[in-house]
N, C-alpha and C positions, 0 to 999 in steps of 0.2 A: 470410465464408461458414462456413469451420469455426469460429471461434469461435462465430458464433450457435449451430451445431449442438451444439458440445460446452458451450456456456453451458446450455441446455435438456434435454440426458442429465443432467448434473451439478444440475441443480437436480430432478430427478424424483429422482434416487440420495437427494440430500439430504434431501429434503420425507421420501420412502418408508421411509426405514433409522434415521432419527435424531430427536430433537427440537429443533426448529433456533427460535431465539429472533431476531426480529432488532427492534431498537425504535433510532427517532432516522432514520428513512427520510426523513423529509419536511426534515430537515437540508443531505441535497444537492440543490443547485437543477438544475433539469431542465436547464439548459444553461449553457452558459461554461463558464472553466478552472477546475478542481476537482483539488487532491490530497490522494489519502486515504491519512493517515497510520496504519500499523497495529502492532502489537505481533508476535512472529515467532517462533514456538516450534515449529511443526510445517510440514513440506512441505504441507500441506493447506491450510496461511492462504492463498497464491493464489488458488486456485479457493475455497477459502468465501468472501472478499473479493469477488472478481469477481461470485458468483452470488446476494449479498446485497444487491444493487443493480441497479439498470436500466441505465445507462448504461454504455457499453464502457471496458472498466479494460486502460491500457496497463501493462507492470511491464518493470523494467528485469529482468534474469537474469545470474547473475556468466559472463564469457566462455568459460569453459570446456566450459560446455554447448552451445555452439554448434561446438564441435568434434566433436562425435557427429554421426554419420550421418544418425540419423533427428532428434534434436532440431534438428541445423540447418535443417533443414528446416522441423517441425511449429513452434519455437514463434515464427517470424517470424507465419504463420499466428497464435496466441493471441497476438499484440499485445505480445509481447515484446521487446525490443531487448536489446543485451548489453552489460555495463560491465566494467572490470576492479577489481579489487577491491583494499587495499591501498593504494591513491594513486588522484590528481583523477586522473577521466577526461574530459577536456573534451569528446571525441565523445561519450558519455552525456548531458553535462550539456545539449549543443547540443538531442541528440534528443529527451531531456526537454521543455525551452525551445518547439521546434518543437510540438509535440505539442499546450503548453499555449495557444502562438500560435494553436490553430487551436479552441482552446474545446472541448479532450478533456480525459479524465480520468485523472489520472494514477497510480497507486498505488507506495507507495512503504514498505518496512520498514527505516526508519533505524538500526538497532541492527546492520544489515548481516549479521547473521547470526543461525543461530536459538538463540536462549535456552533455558537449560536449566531454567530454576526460573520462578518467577513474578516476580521482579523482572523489571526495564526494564537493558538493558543500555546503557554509554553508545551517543547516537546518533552518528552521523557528520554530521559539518558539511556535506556535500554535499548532503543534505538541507534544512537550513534556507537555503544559498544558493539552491537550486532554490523554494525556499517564496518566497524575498523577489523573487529575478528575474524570475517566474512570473507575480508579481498574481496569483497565484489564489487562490478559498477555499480555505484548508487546513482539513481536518475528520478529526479525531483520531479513527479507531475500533478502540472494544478488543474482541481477539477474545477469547473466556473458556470454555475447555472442549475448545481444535479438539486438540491433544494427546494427550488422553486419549480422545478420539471416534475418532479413527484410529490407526493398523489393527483397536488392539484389540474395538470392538465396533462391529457394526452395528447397536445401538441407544446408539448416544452422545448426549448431552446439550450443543450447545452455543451458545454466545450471540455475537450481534453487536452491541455498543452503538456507536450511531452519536452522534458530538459536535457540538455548535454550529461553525460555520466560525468561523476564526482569519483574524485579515488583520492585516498590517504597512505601514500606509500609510506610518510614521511613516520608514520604509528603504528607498521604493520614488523612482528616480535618485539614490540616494545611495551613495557609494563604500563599500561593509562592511567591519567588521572584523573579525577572529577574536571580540572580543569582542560584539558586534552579532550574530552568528551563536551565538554560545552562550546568550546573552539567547532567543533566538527558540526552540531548542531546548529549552531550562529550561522556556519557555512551554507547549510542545506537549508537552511530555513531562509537564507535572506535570497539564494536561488528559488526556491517556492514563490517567495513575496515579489520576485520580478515573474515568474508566470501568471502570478492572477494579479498584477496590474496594482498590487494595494503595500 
């Protein structure tokens, strides 16, 4: 309920104040488990992510925020769950898992935190294990501009490129390795690095 409501403010604020680009839409399939991989520079990638899309975007949030009064509250509501950050969190990983069990979508910024430059910082391997245990399409989208769009201007410029889905049949019942997990990351990460151009 509130997510739909604040999915629909937030795409009026967007559509109204800015120039919003988004191409590679018909990339995610209308149904089954999907996770979308993004690029993470500004607190605003969430919400452009989620409102760049049709489909309801779960995202994990580091646990800290759940310790606040009101976000404990609001962002169970925005399809939030909470991870710890720093080491496996297996409740994450499980709620993830569940989530893609049930043919939702999942979103997920593997570089674990937000970048300062335009490079890719490394990802976190809990990412590509959620990619392989998932069976889902994974679909790499780079966000390009969200940074400089926010705070600073109510008429920012910025782009959504959406990527072909990624699939790893070749790992899917089979015990992983750190290495198998870094392979998968390389993958998605060097598709990333061809959506934003760097």
């Amino acid at each position: 309920m509130l997510y739909g409501i604040a999915h629909k403010i937030l795409i009026l604020f967007l559509r109204l104040f800015n120039r919003w680009e988004i191409t590679g839409l018909e990339n995610i399939p209308a149904s089954g488990p999907v996770i979308l991989i993004a690029n993470h520079t500004s607190y605003w990638d969430p919400p452009v992510l989620g409102c760049s899309v049709r489909r309801v975007v779960h995202y994990m949030a580091k646990e800290e925020l759940f310790h606040k009064p009101v976000l404990k509250w609001l962002l169970p509501h925005l399809q939030c769950f909470p991870v710890k950050r720093g080491k496996a969190d297996i409740q994450a990983l499980k709620t993830s898992l569940k989530y893609l069990e049930k043919g939702e979508v999942l979103g997920i910024f593997p570089e674990g935190t937000r970048g300062k430059g335009e490079e890719l910082l490394p990802f976190e391997q809990g990412a590509a294990l959620i990619a392989v245990k998932g069976k889902a399409a994974v679909i790499p989208v780079g966000l390009i501009g969200v940074k400089k769009a926010f705070p600073a201007t109510l008429r920012g410029h910025f782009r959504v490129r959406i990527g072909r889905p990624l699939t790893f049949p070749e790992l899917e019942g089979k015990k992983v390795s750190n290495e198998d997990l870094e392979r998968v990351n390389q993958k998605i990460a060097d598709e990333l690095r061809a959506l934003l151009g760097c």
